[in-house]
C-alpha positions in Angstrom: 6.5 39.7 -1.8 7.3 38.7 -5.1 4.9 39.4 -7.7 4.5 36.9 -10.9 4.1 39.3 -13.8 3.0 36.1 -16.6 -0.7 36.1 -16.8 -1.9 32.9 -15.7 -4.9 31.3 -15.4 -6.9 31.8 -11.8 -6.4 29.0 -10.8 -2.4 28.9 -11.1 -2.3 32.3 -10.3 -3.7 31.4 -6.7 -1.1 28.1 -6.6 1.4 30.3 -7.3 1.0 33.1 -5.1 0.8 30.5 -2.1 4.1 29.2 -3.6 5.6 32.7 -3.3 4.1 33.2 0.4 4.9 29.8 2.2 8.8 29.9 0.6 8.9 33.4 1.9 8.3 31.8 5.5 11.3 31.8 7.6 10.6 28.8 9.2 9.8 26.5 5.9 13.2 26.2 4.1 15.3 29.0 5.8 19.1 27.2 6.1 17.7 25.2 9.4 15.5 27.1 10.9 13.2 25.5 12.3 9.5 25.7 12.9 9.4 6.1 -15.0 13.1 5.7 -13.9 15.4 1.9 -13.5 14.0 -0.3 -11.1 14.8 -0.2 -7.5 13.5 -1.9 -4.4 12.5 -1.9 -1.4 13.0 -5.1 1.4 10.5 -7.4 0.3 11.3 -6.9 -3.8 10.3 -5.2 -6.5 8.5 -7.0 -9.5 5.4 -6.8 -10.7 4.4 -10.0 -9.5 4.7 -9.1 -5.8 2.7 -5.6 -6.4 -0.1 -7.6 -7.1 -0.3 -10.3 -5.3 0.7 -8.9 -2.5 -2.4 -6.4 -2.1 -3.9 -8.3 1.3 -4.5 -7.6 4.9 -1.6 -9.6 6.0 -2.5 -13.3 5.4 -0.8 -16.1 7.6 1.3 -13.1 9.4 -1.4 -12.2 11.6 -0.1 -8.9 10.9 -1.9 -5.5 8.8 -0.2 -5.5 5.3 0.2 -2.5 3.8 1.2 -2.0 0.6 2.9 1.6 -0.5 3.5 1.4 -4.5 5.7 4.5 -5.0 7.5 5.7 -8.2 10.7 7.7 -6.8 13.5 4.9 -6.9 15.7 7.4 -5.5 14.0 7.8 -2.3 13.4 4.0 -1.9 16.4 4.3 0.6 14.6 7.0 2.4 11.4 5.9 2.7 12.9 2.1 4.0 14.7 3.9 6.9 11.5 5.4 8.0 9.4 2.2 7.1 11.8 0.4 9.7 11.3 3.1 12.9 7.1 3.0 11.7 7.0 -1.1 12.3 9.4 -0.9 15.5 6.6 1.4 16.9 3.9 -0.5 14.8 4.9 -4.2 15.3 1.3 -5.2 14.2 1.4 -3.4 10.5 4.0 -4.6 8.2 5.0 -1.7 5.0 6.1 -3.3 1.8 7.8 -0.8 -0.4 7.0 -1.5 -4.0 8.8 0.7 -7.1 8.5 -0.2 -10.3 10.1 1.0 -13.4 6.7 2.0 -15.2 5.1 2.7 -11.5 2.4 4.8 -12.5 1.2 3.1 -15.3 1.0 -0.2 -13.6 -1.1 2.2 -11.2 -3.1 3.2 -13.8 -4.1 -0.2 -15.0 -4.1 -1.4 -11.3 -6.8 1.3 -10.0 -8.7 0.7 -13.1 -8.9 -3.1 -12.4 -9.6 -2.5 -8.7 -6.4 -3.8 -8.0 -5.6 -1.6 -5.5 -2.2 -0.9 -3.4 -3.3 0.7 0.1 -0.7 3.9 -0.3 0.9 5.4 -3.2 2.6 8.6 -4.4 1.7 11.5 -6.6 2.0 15.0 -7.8 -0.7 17.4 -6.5 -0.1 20.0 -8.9 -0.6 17.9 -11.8 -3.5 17.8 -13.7 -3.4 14.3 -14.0 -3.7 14.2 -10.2 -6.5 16.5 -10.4 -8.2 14.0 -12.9 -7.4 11.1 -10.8 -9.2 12.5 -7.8 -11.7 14.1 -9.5 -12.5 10.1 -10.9 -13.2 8.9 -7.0 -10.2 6.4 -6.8 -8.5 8.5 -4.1 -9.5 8.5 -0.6 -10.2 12.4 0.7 -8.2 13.1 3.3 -9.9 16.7 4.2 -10.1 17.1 8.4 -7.3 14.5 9.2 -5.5 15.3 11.9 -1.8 14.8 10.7 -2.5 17.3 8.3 -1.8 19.6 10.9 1.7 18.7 10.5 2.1 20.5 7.2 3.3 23.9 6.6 -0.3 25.6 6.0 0.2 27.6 2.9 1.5 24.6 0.9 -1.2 22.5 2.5 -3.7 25.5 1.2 -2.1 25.2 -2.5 -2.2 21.0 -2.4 -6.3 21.8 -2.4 -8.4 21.0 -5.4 -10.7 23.7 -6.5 -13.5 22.6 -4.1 -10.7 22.4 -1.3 -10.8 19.0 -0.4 -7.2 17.2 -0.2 -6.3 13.8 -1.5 -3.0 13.8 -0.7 -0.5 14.3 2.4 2.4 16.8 1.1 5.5 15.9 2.1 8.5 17.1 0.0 8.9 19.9 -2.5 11.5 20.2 -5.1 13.5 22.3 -7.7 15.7 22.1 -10.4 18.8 23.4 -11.0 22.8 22.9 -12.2 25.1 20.2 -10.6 28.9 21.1 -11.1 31.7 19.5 -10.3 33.4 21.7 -7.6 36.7 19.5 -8.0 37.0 19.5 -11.5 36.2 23.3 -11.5 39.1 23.5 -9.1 41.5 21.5 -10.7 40.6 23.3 -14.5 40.7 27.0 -12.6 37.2 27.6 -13.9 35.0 30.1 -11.7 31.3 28.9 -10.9 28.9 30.2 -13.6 26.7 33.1 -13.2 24.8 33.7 -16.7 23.8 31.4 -19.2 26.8 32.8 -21.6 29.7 32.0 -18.5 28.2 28.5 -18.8 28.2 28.0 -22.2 31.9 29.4 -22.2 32.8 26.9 -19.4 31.5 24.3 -21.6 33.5 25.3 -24.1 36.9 25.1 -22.1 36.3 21.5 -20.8 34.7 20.4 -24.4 37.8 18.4 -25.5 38.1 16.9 -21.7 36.8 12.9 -21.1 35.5 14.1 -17.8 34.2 18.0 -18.6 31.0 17.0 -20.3 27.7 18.6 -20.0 25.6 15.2 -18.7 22.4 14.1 -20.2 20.3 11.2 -19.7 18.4 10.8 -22.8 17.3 7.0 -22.3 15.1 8.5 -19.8 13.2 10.8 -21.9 11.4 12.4 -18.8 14.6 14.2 -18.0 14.1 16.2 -21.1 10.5 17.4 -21.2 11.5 18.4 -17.7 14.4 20.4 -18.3 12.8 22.4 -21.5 10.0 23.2 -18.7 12.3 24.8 -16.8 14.0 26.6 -19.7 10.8 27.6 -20.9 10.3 28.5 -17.2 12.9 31.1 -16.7 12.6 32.9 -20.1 8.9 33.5 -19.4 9.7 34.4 -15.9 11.8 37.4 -17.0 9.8 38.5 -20.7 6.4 38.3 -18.7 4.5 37.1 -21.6 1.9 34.5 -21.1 2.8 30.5 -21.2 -0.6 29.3 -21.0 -1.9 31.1 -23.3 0.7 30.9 -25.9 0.2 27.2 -25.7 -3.0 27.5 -26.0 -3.1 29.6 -29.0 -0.7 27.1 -30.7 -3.4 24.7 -30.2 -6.1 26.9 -31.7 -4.0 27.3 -34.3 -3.9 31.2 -33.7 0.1 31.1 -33.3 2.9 29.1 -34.0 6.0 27.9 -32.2 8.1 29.4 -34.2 6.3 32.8 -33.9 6.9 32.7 -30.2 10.2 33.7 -28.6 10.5 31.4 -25.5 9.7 28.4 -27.4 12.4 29.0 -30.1 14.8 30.2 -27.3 14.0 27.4 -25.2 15.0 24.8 -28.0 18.1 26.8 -28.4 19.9 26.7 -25.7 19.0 23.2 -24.9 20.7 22.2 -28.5 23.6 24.2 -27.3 23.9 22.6 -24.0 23.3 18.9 -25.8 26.7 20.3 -28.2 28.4 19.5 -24.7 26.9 16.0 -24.0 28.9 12.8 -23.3 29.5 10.0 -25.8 26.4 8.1 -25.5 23.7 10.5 -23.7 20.7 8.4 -25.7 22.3 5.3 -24.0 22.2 7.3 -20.8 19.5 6.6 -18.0 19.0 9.1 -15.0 20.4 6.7 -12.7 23.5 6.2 -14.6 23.8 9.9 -14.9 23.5 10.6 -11.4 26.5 7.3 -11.0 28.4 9.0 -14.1 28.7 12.7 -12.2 29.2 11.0 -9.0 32.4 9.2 -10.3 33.9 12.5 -11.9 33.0 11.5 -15.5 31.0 15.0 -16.3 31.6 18.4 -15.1 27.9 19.3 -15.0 24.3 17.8 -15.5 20.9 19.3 -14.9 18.5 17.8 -12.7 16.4 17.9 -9.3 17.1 17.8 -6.3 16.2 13.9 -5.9 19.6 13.2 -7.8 21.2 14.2 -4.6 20.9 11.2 -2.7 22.0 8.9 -6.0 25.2 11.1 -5.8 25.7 10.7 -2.6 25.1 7.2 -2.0 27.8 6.6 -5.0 30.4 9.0 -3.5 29.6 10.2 -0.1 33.3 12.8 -0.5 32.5 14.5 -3.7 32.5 18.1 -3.6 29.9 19.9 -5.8 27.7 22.7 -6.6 23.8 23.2 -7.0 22.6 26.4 -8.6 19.5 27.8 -10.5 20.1 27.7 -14.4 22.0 30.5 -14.9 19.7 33.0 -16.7 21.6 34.9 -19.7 22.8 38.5 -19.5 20.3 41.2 -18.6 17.8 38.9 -17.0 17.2 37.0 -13.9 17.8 33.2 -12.7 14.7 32.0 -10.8 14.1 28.7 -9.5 10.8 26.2 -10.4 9.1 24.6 -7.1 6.5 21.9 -7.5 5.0 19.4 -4.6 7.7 16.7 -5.4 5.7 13.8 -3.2 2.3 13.5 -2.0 1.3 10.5 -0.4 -2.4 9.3 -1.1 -4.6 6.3 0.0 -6.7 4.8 -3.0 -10.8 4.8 -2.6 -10.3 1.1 -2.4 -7.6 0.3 -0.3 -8.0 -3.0 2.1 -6.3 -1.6 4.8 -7.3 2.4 5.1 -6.5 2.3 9.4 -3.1 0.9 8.6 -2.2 3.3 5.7 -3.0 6.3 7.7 -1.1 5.0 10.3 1.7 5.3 8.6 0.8 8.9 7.1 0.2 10.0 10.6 3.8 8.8 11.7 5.6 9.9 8.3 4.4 13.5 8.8 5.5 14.0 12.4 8.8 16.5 12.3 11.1 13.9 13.9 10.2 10.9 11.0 9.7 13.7 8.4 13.4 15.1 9.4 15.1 11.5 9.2 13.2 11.3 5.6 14.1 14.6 4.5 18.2 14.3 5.8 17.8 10.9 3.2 16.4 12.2 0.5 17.7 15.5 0.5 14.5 17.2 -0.6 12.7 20.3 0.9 10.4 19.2 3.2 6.7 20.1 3.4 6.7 19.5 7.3 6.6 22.6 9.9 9.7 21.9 12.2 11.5 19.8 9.3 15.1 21.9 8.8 16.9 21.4 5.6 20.4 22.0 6.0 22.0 20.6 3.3 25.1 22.4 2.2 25.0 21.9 -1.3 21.8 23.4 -1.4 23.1 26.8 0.1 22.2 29.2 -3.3 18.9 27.3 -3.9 17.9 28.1 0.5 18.6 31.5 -0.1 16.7 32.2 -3.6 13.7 30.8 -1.8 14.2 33.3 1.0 14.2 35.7 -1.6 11.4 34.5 -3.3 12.8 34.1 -6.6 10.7 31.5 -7.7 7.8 29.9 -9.5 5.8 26.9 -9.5 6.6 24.7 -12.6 4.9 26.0 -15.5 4.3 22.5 -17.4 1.2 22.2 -14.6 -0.3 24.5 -16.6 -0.3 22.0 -19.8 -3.0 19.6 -20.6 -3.3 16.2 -19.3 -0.3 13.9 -20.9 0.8 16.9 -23.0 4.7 16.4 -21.3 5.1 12.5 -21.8 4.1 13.5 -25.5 6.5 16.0 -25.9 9.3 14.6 -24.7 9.9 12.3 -27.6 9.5 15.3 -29.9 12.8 16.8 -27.7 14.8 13.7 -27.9 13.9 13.6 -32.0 15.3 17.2 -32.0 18.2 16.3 -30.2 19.3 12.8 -31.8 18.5 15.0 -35.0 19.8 19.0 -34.0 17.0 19.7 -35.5 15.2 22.9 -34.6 13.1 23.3 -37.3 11.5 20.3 -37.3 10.8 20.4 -33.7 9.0 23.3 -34.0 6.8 21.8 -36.6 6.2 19.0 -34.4 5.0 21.4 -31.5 2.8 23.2 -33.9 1.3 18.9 -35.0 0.7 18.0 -31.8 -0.3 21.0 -29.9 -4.0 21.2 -31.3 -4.6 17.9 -29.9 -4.4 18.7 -26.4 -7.0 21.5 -26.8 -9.7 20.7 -28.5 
């Protein structure tokens, strides 16, 4: 077993030692063994309009309505081919898929006016999740039966710290480098292994239209998630506390600029940015994902859930995923977090219906047609994930090299604040200042 040298709190520490164990499983994500974004929408539309006034048991339909408000538009597709098998089996419950652009804050303001959908999606290992079931909008699912579906040791790490569970785990995800395999082929280049072969790629392809580094910087989320994983790897291999350097930045006892990851972190994303297409700010993730998909940029750094936006734009391409390459001397690691966990609010209408639908979106054969969609890693015991582009990522898990993402150790709202802070540093290449912004706004978080 893989042991994670940066002290952590006890909780984390737990999460992530149940991370470690359950992707060391054979059977979980083995190569097939068994055992706020653009809007997109699902069949019956997409507004905010229809969210709302929607939310009902099924009106003149004679049918059970259930509402699913989810905030992944690239699994819309997914989740619509398995919506479509549940009402062939369920003719009496009808599934309307809604995803918003601003889903979770129109949950927010939803669940606070008792508005409320009768399934929607979340992130366990957040602590705005933990806040939002510790408030008593979210139904406890603790006992059900189709939680027998999930893998154990990830349905172990979904618990709160009283070990109750409020939400059905379904996929997990990681992060990592898409490249271009054509475009590597046709310049000669070999596929990076350190952070330095990268940066030198970069540099061969800089004066190429289509050999840009990618960034999507009209979607500012992608940013605060891909310093996290920076951060990630550099704390991975120095073993030095994240939580409680950010936490001493917010006492005041330390500075960013005092702290080696941080400043390193900033770095190299800067250097990548050097790399960036024309008009990255004017960029959203989707376009991105449509961008790389159509040959316009050699490499971009995202998810796993832009897989299915490059595939649905060019089924043929040929390309890569692998970890961020580490630099010289030290190690590349992937980040895992509970991508999608489905939940049932306190005050849902239609409760039966909703975990019908749980029930049938957990069992390994409906769980296997979402996961061969959406081309995540499933949470589901039997669920095989075979995708080829994937390969590295499969086997680093076997190996254990990973770590759950490190951000879930930052206050509540901390990484929708920061992310402005990176795309001021980046529209500006300014280092300096962004370190001064992390030392402003760091104190706030923990008082």
């Amino acid at each position: 077993m893989v042991e994670l040298t940066n002290g952590r709190k006890d909780g984390f520490m737990k999460k992530a030692g149940i991370m470690i164990i359950l992707l060391l499983t054979a059977g979980l994500l083995g190569c097939g063994n068994a055992a706020d974004m653009e809007t997109a929408g699902g069949k019956n539309g997409n507004t905010e309009a229809t969210a709302a006034e929607t939310a009902d048991s099924g009106g003149s339909t004679g049918k059970v309505h259930v509402e699913f408000l989810q905030g992944k538009p690239e699994s819309v597709d997914a989740y619509e081919k398995v919506i479509n098998l549940f009402e062939q089996e369920n003719p009496d419950i009808d599934v309307e898929q809604v995803n918003l652009p601003d889903t979770y804050t129109v949950l927010t303001t939803r669940l606070s006016s008792e508005e409320y959908p009768d399934l929607f999606n979340h992130f366990p290992l957040r602590p705005d999740f933990e806040v939002l079931a510790q408030s008593g909008q979210i139904l406890e699912l603790t006992g059900d039966d189709y939680l027998n579906h999930v893998n154990p040791s990830i349905l172990e790490m979904s618990k709160t710290e009283e070990g109750k569970i409020y939400a059905l785990p379904l996929t997990i995800n990681t992060m990592g480098v898409y490249l271009n395999k054509e475009l590597l082929d046709a310049y000669g280049l070999p596929i990076p292994e350190t952070y330095e072969e990268l940066i030198a790629l970069l540099e061969k392809t800089a004066d190429k239209e289509d050999g840009k580094f990618l960034f999507a910087c009209k979607d500012t989320w992608t940013l605060w998630q891909m310093m996290d994983r920076l951060l990630g790897q550099l704390y991975m291999n120095s073993g030095n506390d994240f939580a409680a350097d950010f936490a001493a930045i917010g006492s005041g006892e330390k500075r960013a600029e005092d702290i080696p990851e941080i400043v390193r972190a900033a770095q190299q994303m800067l250097e990548l940015f050097s790399f960036s297409q024309e008009d990255p700010f004017g960029t959203s993730f989707p376009q991105m994902c449509d961008d790389f998909a159509n040959g316009r940029g050699i490499a971009f750094f995202q998810g796993t859930w832009a897989y299915p936006n490059i595939k649905k734009v060019n089924p043929d391409l040929e390309f890569l995923f692998i970890p961020m390459p580490a630099e010289e001397g030290q190690k590349s690691y992937l980040s895992m977090n509970i991508d999608i966990g489905l939940c049932i609010p306190e005050g849902s209408k239609n409760i039966d219906g909703a975990k019908e639908f749980l029930e049938f979106i957990s069992a390994p054969e409906n769980a296997q047609v979402f996961n061969d969609a959406d081309g995540s890693m499933s949470c589901i015991t039997g669920v095989k994930n075979t995708i080829s582009e994937f390969e590295d990522a499969y086997q680093m898990i076997d190996r254990g090299d990973v770590y759950e993402m490190m951000s879930n150790m930052w206050p509540v709202n901390y990484n929708t604040t920061l992310m402005d802070y990176i795309s001021a540093m980046l529209l500006n290449e300014d280092l300096e200042g962004y370190l001064k912004d992390v030392n402003m706004i760091t104190p706030d978080f923990y008082k």
